[in-house]
N, C-alpha and C positions, 0 to 999 in steps of 0.2 A: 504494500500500500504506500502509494505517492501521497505525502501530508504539503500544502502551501499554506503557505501565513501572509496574512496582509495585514500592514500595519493601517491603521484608519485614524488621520489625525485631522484636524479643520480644515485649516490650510490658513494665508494671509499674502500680501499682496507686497510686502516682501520676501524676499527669493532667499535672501539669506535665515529665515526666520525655519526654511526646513531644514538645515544642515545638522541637527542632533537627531533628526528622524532618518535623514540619509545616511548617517555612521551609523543606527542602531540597524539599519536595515543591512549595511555593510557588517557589520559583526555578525547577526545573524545569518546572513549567507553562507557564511564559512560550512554552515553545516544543513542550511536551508532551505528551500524556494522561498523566497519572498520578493516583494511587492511592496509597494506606497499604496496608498489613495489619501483621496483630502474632501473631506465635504462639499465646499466651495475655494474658488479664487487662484488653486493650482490645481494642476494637472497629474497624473489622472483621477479621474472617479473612481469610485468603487467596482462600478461595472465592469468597468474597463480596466482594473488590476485583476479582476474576478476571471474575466474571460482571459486574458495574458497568461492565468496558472492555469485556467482551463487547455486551454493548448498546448501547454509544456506538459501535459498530462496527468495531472494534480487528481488523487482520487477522492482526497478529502481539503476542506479549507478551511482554516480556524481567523477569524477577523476577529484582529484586536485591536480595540480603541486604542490608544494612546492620548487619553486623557487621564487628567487626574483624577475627576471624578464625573458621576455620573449625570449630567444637566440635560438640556432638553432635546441637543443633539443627539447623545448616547440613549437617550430612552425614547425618544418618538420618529427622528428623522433615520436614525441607523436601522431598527428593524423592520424599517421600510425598503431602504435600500438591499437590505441583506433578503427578506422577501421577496421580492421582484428578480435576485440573480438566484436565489432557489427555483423561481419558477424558467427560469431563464437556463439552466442546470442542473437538469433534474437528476443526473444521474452520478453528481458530485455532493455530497457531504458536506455543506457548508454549517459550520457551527459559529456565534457568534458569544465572543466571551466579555468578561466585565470589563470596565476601563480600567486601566493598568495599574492605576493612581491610588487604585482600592485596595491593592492586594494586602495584606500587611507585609511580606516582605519587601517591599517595594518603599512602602511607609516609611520603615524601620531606614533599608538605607539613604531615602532624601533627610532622615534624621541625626544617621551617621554624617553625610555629607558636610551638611549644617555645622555642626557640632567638631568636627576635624579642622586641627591646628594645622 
């Protein structure tokens, strides 16, 4: 089984404002399929990350917010989007997970960060 990950972050209309999503997407590569997408204002959508790993042969996809937490994007616009490329893909797996911000290990290290001399 082929697993893809899509990272799904807002997006903004500064260019340099995606570069910590493009290193995170570059580190997970190392061992990964993955993918960007942005809600709005950059490129690509959702969709269009969605079908990209559908083509590379992806049997399953796990989209992961890259938010901190979970507001009105992550809870009414994203399971939209991820609805429409299930029905779009039917015979792909797409799972869609919490925003990344919540996890507590996650928590814990923007709290080591913080806190480091």
């Amino acid at each position: 089984m082929k697993e893809g990950i899509v990272l799904f972050a807002h997006g903004s209309r500064d260019p340099e404002w995606s570069r910590p999503f493009e290193s995170l997407a570059a580190e997970l590569s190392k061992k990964h399929v993955v993918r960007l997408a942005y809600l709005e204002l950059m490129q690509p959508p959702l969709a269009d990350a969605i079908a990209s790993l559908a083509d590379a042969g992806v049997d399953s996809i796990r989209v992961v917010p890259v938010f901190l937490a979970q507001g009105g994007h992550v809870k009414q616009d994203l399971p939209r989007l991820v609805a429409a490329a299930r029905s779009a893909h039917p015979n792909i797996n797409i799972t869609l997970e919490q925003a990344i911000g919540e996890r507590p290990q996650v928590l814990a290290a923007i709290a080591r960060a913080i806190t480091a001399d």
